[in-house]
N, C-alpha and C positions, 0 to 999 in steps of 0.2 A: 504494500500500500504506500504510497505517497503521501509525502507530508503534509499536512493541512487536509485531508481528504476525511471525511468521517464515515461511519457505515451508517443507512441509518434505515432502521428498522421500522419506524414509523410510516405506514402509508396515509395517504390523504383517503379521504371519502367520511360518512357516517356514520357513527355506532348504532350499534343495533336499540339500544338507549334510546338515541335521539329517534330514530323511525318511529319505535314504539309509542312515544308522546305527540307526535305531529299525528301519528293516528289515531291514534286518541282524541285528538283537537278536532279533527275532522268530521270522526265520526259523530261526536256531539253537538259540534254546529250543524250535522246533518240532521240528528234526531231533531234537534229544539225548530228547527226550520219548516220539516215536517207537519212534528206539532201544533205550532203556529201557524200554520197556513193553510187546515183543516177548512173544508168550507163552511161558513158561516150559520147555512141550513140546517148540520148540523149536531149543533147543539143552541140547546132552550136552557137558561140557568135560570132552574126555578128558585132557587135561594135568591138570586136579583129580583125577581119578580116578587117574592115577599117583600124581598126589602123595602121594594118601590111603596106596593100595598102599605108597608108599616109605616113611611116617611109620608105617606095621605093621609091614614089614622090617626098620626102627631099631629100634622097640620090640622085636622077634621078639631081633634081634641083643645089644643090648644088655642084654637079659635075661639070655640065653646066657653074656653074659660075666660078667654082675654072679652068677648062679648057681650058674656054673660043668656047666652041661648044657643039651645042645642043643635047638635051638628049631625050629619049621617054620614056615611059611607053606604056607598048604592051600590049593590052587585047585581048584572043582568047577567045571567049564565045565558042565556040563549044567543046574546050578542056579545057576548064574550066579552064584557068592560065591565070597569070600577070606578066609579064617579066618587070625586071628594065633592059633594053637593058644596059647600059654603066657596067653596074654590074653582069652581069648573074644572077641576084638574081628572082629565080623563085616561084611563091605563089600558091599554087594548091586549087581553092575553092570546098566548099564538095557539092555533086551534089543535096543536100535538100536544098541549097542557090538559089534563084534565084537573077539575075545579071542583072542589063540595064546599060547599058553605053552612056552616053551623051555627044557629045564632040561639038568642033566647037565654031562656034559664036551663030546660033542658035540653038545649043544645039540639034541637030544631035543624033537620037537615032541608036547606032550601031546596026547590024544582027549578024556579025558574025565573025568580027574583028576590034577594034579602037585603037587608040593609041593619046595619051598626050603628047604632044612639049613642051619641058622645052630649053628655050632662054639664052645663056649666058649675055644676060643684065638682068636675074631674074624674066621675063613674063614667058607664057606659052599659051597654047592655051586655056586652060580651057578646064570646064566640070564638069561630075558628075556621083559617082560610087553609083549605090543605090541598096542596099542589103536588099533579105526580105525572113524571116526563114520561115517552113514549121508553125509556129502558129503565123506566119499575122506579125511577130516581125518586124522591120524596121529599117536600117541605113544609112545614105548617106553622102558621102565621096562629099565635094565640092570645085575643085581648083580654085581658082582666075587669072583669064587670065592677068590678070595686075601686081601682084605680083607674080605668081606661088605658092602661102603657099594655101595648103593642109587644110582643117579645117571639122574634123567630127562634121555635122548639131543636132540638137537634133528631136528624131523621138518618137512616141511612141514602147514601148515595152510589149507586152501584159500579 
């Protein structure tokens, strides 16, 4: 060997280390891409759709009180909306939701129109809005007749 010459054992390219992680990289922004870009049709979050419901039942309620006259919440199951009567605030549920509405003392299943009594002393009639998506998924919106506060129940979700 000549002087100043060195061996060198070292090749250039990749470890097998570094491929591992860039595939790794990969294949997870493939997944979440995926994921994310499901089309819209289909899925229905019936948990958002309580919420909606329960953020009109505040409003319905808290009117009532700020008013001092009571307030309803209108359900037409046949036309598939939720009116906050004191707000015009209208919610249109999607026709793969199925809808029972329970109202009353005992809990009274509607057919084909019910409606929620929000009291300016902060009662209500109570009840219960229970929402179930076309894969069995479940949510149920439950008001407290003694308080009137709106609370979505925990359901399974398949």
């Amino acid at each position: 060997m000549r002087q100043g010459e060195q061996k060198s054992d070292h090749l250039s390219g990749f470890t097998l280390i570094e491929m591992l992680v860039v595939l790794s990289i990969i294949g997870l922004l493939a997944y979440v891409s995926v994921v994310n870009f499901r089309p819209a049709s289909d899925r229905v979050d019936i948990v958002k759709i309580n919420r909606e419901i329960s953020r009109m039942a505040q409003l319905v309620r808290l009117k009532a009180l700020n008013d001092g006259s009571p307030g309803e919440l209108l359900f037409d199951l046949e036309k598939r909306t939720v009116l906050a009567a004191r707000n015009d605030d209208i919610l249109k549920i999607p026709a793969s939701v199925t809808v029972q509405v329970l109202t009353g003392a005992e809990l009274v299943r509607a057919r084909e129109k019910a409606s929620i009594a929000f009291l300016p002393d902060g009662s209500s009639s109570g009840g219960e809005v229970r929402l179930t998506d076309a894969s069995g998924g479940r949510s149920t919106l439950s008001i407290n007749w003694l308080t009137g506060i709106p609370t979505i129940l925990a359901n399974d979700q398949p």
